[in-house]
mmCIF file of the C-alpha atoms, coordinates in Angstrom:
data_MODEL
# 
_entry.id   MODEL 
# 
loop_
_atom_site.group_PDB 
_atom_site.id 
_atom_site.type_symbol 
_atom_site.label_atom_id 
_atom_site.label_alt_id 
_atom_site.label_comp_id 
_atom_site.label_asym_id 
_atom_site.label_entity_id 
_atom_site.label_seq_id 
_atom_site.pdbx_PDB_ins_code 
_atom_site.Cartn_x 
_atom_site.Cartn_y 
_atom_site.Cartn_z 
_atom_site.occupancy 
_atom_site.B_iso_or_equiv 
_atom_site.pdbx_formal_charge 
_atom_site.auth_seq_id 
_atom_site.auth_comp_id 
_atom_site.auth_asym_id 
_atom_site.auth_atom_id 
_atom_site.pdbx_PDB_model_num 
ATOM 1   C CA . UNK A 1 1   ? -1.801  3.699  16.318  1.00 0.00 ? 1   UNK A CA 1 
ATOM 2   C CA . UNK A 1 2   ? -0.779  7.056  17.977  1.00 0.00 ? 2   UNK A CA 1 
ATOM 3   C CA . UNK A 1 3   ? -0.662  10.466 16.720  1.00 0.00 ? 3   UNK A CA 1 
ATOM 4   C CA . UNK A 1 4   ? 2.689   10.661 16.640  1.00 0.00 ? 4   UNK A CA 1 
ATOM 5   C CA . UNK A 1 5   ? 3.610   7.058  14.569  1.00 0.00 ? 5   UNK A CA 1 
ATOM 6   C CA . UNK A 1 6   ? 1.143   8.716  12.253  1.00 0.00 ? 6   UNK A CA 1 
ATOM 7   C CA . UNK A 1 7   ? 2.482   12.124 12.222  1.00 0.00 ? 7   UNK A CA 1 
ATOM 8   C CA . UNK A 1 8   ? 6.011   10.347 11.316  1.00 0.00 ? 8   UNK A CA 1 
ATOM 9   C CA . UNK A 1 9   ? 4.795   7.850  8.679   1.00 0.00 ? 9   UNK A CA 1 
ATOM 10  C CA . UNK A 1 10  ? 2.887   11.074 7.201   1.00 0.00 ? 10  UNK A CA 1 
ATOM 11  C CA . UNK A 1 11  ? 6.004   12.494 6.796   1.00 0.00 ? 11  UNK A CA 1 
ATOM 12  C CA . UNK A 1 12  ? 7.789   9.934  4.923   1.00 0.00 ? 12  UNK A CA 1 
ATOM 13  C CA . UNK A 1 13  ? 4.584   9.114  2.875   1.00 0.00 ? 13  UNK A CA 1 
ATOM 14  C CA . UNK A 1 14  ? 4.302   12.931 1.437   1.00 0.00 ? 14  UNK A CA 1 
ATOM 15  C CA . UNK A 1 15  ? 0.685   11.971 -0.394  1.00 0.00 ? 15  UNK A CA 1 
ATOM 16  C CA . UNK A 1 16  ? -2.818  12.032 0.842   1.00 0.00 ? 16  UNK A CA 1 
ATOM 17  C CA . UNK A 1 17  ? -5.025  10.808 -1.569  1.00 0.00 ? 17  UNK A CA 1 
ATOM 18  C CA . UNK A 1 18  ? -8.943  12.699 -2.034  1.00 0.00 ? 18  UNK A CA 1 
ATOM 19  C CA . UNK A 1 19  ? -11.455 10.037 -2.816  1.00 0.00 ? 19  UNK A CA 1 
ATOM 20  C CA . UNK A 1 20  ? -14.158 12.471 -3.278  1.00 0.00 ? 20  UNK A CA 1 
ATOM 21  C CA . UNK A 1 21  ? -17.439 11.127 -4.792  1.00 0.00 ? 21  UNK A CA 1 
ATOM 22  C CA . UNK A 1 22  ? -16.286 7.261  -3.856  1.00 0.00 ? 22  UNK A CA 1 
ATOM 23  C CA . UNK A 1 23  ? -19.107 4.996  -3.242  1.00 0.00 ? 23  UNK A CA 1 
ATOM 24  C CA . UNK A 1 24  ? -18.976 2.321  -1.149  1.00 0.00 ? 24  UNK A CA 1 
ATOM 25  C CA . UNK A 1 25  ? -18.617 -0.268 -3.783  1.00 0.00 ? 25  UNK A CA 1 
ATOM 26  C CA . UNK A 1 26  ? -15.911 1.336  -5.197  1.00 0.00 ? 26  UNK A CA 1 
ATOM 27  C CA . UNK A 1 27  ? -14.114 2.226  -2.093  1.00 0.00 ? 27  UNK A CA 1 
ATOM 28  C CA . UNK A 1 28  ? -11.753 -1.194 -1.701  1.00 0.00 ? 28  UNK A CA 1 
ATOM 29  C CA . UNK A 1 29  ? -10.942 -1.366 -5.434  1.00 0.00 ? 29  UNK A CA 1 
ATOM 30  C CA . UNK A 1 30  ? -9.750  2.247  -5.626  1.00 0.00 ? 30  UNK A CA 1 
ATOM 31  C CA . UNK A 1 31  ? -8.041  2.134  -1.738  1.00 0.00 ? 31  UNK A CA 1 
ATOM 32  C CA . UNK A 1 32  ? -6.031  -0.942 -3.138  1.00 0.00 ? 32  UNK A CA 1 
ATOM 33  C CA . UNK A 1 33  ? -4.876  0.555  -5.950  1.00 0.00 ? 33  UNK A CA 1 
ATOM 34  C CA . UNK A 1 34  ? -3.608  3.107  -4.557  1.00 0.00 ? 34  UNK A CA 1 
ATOM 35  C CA . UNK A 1 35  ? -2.208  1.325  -1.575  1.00 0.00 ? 35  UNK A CA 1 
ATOM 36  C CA . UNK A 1 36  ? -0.199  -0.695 -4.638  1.00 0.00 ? 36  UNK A CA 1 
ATOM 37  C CA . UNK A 1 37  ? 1.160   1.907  -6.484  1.00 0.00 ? 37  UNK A CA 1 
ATOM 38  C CA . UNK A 1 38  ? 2.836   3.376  -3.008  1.00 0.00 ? 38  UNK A CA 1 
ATOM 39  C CA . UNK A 1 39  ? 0.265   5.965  -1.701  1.00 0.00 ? 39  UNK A CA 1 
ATOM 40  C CA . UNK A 1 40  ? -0.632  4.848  1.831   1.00 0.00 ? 40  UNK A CA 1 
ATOM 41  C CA . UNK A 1 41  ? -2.535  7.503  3.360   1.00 0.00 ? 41  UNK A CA 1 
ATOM 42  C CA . UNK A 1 42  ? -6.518  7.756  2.100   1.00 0.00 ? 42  UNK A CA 1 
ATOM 43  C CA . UNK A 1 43  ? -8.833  10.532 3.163   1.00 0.00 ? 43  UNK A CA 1 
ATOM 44  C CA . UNK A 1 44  ? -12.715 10.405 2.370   1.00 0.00 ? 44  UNK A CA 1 
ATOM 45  C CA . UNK A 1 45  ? -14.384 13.860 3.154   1.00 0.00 ? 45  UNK A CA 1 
ATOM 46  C CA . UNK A 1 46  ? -17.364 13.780 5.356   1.00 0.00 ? 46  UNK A CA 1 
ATOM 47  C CA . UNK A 1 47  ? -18.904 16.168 2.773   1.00 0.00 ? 47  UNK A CA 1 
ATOM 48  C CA . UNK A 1 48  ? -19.789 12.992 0.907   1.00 0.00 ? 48  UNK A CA 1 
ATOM 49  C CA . UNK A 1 49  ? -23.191 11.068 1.917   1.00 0.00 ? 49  UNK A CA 1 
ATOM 50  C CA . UNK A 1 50  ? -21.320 7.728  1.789   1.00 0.00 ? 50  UNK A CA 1 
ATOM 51  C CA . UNK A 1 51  ? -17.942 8.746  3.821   1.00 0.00 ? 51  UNK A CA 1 
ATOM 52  C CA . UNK A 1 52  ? -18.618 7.075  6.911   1.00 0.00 ? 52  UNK A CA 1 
ATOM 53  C CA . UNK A 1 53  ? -19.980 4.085  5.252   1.00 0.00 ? 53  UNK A CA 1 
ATOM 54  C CA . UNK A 1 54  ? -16.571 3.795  2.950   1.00 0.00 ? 54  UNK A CA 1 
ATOM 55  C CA . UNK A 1 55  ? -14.355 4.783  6.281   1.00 0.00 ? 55  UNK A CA 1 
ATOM 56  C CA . UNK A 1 56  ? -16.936 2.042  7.764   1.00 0.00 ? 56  UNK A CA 1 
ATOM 57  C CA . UNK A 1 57  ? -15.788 -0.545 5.156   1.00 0.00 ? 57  UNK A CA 1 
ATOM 58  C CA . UNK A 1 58  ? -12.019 0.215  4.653   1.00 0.00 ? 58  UNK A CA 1 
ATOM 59  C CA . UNK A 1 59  ? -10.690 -0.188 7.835   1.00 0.00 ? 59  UNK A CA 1 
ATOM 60  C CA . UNK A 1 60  ? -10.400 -3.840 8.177   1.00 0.00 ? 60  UNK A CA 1 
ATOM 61  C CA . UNK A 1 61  ? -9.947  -4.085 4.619   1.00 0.00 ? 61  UNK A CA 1 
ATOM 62  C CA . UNK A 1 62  ? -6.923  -2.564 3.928   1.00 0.00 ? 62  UNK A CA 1 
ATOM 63  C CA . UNK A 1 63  ? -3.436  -3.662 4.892   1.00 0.00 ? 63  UNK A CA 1 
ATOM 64  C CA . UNK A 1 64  ? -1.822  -2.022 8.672   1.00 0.00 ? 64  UNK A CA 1 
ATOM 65  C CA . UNK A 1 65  ? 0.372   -0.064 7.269   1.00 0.00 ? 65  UNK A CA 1 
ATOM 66  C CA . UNK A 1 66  ? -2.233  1.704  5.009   1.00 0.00 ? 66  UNK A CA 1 
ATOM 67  C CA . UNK A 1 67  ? -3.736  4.688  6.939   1.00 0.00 ? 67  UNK A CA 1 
ATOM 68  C CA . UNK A 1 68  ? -7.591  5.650  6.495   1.00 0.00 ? 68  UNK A CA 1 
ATOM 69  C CA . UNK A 1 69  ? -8.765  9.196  7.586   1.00 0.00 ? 69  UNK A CA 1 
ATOM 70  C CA . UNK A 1 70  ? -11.411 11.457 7.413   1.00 0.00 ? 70  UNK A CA 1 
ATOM 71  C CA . UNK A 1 71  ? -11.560 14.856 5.359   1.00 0.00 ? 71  UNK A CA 1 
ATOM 72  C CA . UNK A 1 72  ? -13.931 18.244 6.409   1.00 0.00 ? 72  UNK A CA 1 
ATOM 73  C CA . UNK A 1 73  ? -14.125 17.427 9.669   1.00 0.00 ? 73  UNK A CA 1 
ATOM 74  C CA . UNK A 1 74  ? -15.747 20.728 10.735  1.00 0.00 ? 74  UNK A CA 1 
ATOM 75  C CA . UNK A 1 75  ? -17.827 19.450 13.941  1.00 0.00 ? 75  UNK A CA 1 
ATOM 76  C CA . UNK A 1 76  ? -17.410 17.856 17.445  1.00 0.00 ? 76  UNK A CA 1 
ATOM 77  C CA . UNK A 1 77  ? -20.051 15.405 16.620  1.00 0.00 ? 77  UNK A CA 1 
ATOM 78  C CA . UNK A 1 78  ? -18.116 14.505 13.186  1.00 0.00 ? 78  UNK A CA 1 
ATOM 79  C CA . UNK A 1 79  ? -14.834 14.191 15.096  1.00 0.00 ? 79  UNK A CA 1 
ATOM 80  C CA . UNK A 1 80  ? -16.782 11.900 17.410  1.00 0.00 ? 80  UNK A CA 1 
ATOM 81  C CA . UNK A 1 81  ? -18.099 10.007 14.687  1.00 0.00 ? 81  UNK A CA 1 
ATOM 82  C CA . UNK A 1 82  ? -15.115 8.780  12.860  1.00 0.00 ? 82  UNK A CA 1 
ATOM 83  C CA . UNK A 1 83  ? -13.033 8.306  16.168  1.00 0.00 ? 83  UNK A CA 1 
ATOM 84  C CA . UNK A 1 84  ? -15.496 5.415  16.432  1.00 0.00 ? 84  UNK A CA 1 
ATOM 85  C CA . UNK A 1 85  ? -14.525 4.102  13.278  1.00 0.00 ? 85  UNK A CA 1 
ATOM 86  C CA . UNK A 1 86  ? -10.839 3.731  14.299  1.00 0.00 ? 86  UNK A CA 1 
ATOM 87  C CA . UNK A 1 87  ? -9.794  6.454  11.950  1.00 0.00 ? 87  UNK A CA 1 
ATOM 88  C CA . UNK A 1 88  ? -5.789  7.022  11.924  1.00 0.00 ? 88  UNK A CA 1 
ATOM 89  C CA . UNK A 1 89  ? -6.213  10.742 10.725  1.00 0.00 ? 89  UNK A CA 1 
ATOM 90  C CA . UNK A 1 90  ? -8.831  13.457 10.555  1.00 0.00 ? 90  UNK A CA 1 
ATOM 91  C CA . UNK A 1 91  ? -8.432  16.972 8.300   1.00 0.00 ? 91  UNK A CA 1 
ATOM 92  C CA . UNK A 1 92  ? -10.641 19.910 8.332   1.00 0.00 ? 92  UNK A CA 1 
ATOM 93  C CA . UNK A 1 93  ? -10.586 23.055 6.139   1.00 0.00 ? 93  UNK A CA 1 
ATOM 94  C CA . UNK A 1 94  ? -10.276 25.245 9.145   1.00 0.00 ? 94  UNK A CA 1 
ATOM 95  C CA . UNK A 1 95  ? -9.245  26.161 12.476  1.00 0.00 ? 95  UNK A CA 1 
ATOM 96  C CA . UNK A 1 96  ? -11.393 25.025 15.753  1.00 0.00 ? 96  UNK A CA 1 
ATOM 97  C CA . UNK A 1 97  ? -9.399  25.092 18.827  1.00 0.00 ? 97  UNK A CA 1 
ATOM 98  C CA . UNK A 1 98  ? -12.401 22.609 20.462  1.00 0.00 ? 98  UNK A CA 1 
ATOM 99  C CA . UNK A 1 99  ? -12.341 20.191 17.827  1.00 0.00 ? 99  UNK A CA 1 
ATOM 100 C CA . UNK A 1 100 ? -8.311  20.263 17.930  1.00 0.00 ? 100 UNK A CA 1 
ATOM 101 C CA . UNK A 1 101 ? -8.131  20.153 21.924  1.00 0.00 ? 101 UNK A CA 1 
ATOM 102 C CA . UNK A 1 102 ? -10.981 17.152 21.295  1.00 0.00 ? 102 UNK A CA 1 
ATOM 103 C CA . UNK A 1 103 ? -8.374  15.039 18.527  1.00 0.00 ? 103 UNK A CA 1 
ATOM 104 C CA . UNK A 1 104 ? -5.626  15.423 20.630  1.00 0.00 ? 104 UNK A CA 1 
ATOM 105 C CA . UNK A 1 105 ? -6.866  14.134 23.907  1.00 0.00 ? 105 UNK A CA 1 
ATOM 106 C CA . UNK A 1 106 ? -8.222  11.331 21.763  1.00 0.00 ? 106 UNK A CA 1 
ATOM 107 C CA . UNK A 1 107 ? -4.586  10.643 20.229  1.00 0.00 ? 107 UNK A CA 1 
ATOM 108 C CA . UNK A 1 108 ? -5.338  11.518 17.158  1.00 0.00 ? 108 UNK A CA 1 
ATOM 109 C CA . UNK A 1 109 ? -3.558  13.208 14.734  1.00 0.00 ? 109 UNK A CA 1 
ATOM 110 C CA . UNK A 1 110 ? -5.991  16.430 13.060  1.00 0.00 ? 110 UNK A CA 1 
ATOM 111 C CA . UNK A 1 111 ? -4.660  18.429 10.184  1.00 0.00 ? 111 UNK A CA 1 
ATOM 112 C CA . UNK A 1 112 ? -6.427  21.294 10.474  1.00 0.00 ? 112 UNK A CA 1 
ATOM 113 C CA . UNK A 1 113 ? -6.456  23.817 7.676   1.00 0.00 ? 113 UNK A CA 1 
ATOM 114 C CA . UNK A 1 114 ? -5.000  27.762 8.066   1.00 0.00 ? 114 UNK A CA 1 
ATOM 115 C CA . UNK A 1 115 ? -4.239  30.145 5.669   1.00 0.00 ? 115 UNK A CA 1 
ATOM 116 C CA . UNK A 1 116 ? -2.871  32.819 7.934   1.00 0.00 ? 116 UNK A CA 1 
ATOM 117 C CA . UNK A 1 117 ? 0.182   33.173 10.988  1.00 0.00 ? 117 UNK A CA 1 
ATOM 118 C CA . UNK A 1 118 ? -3.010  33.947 12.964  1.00 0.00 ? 118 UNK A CA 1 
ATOM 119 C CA . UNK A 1 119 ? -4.873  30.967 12.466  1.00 0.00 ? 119 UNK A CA 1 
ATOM 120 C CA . UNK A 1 120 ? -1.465  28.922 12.444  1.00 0.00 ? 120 UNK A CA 1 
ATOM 121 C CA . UNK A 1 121 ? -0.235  30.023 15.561  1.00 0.00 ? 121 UNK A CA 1 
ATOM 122 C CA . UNK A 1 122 ? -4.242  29.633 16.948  1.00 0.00 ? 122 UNK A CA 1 
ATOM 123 C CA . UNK A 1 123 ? -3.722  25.491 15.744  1.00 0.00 ? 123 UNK A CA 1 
ATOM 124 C CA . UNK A 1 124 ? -0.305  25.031 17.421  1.00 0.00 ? 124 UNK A CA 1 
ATOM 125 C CA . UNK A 1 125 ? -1.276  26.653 20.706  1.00 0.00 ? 125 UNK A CA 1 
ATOM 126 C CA . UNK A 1 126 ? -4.704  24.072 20.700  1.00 0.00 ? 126 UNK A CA 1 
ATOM 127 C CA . UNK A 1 127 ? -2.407  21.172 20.060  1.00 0.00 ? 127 UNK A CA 1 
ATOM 128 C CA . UNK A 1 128 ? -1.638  20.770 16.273  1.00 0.00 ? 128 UNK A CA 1 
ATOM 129 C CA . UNK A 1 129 ? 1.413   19.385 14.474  1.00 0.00 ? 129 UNK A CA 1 
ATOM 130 C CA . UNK A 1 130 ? 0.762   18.918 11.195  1.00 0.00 ? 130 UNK A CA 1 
ATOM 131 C CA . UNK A 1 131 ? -0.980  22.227 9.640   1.00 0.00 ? 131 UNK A CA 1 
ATOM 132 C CA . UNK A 1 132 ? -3.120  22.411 6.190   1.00 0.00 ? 132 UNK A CA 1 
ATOM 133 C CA . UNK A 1 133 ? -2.932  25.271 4.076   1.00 0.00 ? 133 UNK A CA 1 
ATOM 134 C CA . UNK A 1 134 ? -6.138  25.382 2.365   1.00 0.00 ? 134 UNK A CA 1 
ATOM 135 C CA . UNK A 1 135 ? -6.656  25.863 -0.619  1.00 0.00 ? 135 UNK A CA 1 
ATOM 136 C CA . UNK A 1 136 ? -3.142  26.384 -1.308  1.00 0.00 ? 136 UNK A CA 1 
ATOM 137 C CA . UNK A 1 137 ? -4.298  27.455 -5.173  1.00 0.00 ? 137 UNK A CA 1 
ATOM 138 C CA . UNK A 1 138 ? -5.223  30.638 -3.613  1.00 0.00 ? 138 UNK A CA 1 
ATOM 139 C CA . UNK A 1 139 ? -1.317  31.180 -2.334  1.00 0.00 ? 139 UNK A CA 1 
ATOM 140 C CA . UNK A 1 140 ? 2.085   31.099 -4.033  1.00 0.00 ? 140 UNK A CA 1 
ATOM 141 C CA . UNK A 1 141 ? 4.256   27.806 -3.272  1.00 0.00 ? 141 UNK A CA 1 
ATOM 142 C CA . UNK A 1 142 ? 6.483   30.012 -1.064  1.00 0.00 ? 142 UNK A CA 1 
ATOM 143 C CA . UNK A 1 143 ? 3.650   30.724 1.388   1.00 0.00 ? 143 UNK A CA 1 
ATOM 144 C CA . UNK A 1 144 ? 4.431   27.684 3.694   1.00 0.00 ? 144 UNK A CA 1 
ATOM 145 C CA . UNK A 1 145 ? 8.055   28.663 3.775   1.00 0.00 ? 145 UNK A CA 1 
ATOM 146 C CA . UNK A 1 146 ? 6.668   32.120 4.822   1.00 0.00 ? 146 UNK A CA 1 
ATOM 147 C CA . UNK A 1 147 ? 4.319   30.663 7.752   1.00 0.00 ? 147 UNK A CA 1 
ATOM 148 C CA . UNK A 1 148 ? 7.146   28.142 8.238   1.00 0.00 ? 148 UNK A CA 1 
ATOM 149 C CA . UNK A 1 149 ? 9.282   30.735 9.315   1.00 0.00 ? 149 UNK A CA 1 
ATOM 150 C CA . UNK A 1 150 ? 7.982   32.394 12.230  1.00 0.00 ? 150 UNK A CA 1 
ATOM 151 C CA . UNK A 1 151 ? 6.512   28.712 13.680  1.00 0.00 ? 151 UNK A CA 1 
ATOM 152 C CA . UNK A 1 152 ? 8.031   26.250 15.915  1.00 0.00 ? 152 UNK A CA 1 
ATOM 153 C CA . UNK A 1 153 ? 10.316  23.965 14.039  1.00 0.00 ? 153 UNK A CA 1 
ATOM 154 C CA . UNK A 1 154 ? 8.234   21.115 14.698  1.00 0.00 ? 154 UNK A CA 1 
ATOM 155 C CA . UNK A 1 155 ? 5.077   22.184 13.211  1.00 0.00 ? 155 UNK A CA 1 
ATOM 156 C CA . UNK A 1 156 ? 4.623   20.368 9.766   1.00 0.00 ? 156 UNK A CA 1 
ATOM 157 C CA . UNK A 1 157 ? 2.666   21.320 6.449   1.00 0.00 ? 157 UNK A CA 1 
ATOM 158 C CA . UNK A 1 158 ? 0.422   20.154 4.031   1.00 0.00 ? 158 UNK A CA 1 
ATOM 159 C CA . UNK A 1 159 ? -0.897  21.997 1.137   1.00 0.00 ? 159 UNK A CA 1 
ATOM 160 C CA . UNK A 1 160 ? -4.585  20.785 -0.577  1.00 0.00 ? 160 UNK A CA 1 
ATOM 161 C CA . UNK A 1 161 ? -6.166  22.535 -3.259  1.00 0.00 ? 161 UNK A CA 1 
ATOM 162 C CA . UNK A 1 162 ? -5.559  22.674 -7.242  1.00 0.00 ? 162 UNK A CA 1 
ATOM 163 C CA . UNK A 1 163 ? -2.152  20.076 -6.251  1.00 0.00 ? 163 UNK A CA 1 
ATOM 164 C CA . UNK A 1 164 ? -1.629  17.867 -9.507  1.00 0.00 ? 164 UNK A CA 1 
ATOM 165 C CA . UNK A 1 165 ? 1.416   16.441 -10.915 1.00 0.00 ? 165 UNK A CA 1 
ATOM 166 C CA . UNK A 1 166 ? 3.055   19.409 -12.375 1.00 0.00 ? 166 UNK A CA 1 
ATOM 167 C CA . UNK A 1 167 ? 3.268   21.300 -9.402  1.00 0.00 ? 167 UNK A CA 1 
ATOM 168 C CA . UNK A 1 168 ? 3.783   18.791 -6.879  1.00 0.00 ? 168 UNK A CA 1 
ATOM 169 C CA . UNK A 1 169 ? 6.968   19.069 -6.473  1.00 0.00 ? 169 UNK A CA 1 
ATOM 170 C CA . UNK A 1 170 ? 7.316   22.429 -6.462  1.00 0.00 ? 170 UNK A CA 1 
ATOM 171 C CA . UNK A 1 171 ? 4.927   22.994 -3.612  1.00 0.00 ? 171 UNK A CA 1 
ATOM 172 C CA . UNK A 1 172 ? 7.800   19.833 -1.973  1.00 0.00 ? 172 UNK A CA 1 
ATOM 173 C CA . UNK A 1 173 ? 10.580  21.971 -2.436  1.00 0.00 ? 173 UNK A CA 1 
ATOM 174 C CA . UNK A 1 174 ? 9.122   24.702 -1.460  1.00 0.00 ? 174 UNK A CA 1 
ATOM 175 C CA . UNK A 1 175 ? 8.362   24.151 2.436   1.00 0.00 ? 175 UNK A CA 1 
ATOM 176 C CA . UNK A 1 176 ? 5.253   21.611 1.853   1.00 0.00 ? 176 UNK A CA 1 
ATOM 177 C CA . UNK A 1 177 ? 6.093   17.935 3.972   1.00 0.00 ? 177 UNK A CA 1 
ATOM 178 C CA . UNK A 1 178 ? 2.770   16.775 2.379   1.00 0.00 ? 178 UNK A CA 1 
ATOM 179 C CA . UNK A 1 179 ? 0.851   17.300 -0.345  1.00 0.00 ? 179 UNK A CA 1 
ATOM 180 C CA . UNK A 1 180 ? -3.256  16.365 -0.203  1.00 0.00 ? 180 UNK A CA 1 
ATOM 181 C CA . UNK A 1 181 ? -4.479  14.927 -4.379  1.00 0.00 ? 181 UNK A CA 1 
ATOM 182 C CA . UNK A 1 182 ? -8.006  15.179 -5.281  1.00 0.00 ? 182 UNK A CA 1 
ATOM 183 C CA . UNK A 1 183 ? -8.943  14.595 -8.788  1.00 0.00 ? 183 UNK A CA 1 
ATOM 184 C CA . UNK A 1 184 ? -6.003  14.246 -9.688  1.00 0.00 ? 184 UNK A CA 1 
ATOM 185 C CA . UNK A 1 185 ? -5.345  10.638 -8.367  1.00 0.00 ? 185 UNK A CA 1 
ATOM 186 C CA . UNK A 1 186 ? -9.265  10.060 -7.953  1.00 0.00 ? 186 UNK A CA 1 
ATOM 187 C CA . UNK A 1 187 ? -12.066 11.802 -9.786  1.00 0.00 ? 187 UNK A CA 1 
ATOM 188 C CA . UNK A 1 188 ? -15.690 10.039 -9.674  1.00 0.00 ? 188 UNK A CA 1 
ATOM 189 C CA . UNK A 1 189 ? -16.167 7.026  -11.726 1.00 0.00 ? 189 UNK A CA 1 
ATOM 190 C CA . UNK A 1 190 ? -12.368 6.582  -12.540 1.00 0.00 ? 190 UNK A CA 1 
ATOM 191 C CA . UNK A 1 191 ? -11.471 2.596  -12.247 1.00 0.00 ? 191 UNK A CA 1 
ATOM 192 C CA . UNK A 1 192 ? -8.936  0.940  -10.308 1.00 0.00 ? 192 UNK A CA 1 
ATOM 193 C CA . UNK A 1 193 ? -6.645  0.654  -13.311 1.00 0.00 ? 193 UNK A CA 1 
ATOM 194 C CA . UNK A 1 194 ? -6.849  4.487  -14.080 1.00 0.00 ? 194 UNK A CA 1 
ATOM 195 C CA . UNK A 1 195 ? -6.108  5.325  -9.809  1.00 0.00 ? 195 UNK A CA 1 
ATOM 196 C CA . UNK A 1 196 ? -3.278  2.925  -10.059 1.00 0.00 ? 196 UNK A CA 1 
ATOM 197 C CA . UNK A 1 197 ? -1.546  4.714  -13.265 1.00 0.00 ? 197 UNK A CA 1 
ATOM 198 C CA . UNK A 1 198 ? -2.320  8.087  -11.642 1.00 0.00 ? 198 UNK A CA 1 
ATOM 199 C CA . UNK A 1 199 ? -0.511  7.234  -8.538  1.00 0.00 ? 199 UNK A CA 1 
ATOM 200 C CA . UNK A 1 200 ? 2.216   5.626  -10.139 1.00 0.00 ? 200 UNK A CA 1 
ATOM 201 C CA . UNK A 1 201 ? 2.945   8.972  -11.444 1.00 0.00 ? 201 UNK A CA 1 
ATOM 202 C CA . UNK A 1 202 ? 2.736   10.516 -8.300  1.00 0.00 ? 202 UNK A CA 1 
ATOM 203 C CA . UNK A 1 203 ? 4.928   8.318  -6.231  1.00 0.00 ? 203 UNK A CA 1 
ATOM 204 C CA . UNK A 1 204 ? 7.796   8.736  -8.747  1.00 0.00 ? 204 UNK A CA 1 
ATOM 205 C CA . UNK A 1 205 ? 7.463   11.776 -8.451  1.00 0.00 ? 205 UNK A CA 1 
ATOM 206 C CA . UNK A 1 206 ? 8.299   11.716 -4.426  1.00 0.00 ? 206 UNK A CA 1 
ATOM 207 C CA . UNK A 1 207 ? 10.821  9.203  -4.359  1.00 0.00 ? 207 UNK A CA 1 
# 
């Protein structure tokens, strides 16, 4: 799928789910779960041993219109890597024009993380759309509307870091289009039936 089909059904999703610390045997149980309860966009980050092995094994397992991606990308080489897994999406916690330029001509769409109009203005320029503020614990909810403000209209947001249920939808309303859940939907060693009542909560929440 293109960039842009997965830029839009970003948009109406609103929730990236975090499985940090998922092991490979875990992976499919948790995904579907999720993927049940209405969350349809599922990042592993690279920073765990096992990513590309769970990116590896979710891809043909989960249903189309579920979208796998792949979190800290921070490299060329990692970029490379999961583009070869079919990945639909790819975050990073910062700002490489290369790596950006590199997604882009690959059609994929790369979320990668700013904190300041600088390093906002330095994504959108090497090709970005969607934008990550990262962490967004560090900034007031109002911070996006800020950045929002002096960027093209098109440019979208997604705040990660400290997001959980009672501020969710106050970082929504307040100029995020997406919101990125760690622990918070998926901590390690939670069970299927624990992701799926944590993501119930979030999706009613959105919709």
């Amino acid at each position: 799928m293109n960039r842009v089909s997965v830029a839009n059904a970003l948009a109406a999703s609103k929730v990236v789910a975090i499985l940090r610390g998922v092991s490979v045997t875990e992976v499919i149980p948790v995904a579907q779960s999720l993927y049940d309860a209405g969350i349809k966009f599922i990042e592993v980050p690279l920073t765990d041993p096992q990513a590309l092995a769970c990116i590896k094994t979710l891809k043909p397992a989960m249903p189309a219109d579920c979208f796998i991606g792949a979190g800290t990308v921070v490299t060329t080489t990692q970029l490379n890597d999961v583009l070869c897994l079919g990945v639909d999406f790819a975050l990073a916690p910062n700002t490489d024009p290369e790596i950006i330029k590199l997604a882009c001509k690959s059609n994929l769409l790369f979320v990668p993380g700013v904190a300041t109009a600088t390093e906002a203005f330095v994504a959108v320029q090497s090709g970005a759309t969607w934008l990550k503020l990262f962490p967004s614990h560090s900034y007031s909810t109002t911070h996006i509307k800020s950045l929002k403000a002096v960027l093209p209209k098109h440019v979208m947001f997604m705040a990660v870091g400290g997001i959980n249920v009672s501020n969710a939808k106050h970082w929504l309303n307040d100029g995020a289009d997406g919101i990125g859940v760690g622990k918070d939907l998926y901590k390690s060693g939670d069970n299927a039936n624990q992701v799926e009542e944590k993501a119930k909560a979030f999706d009613a929440l959105i919709s």
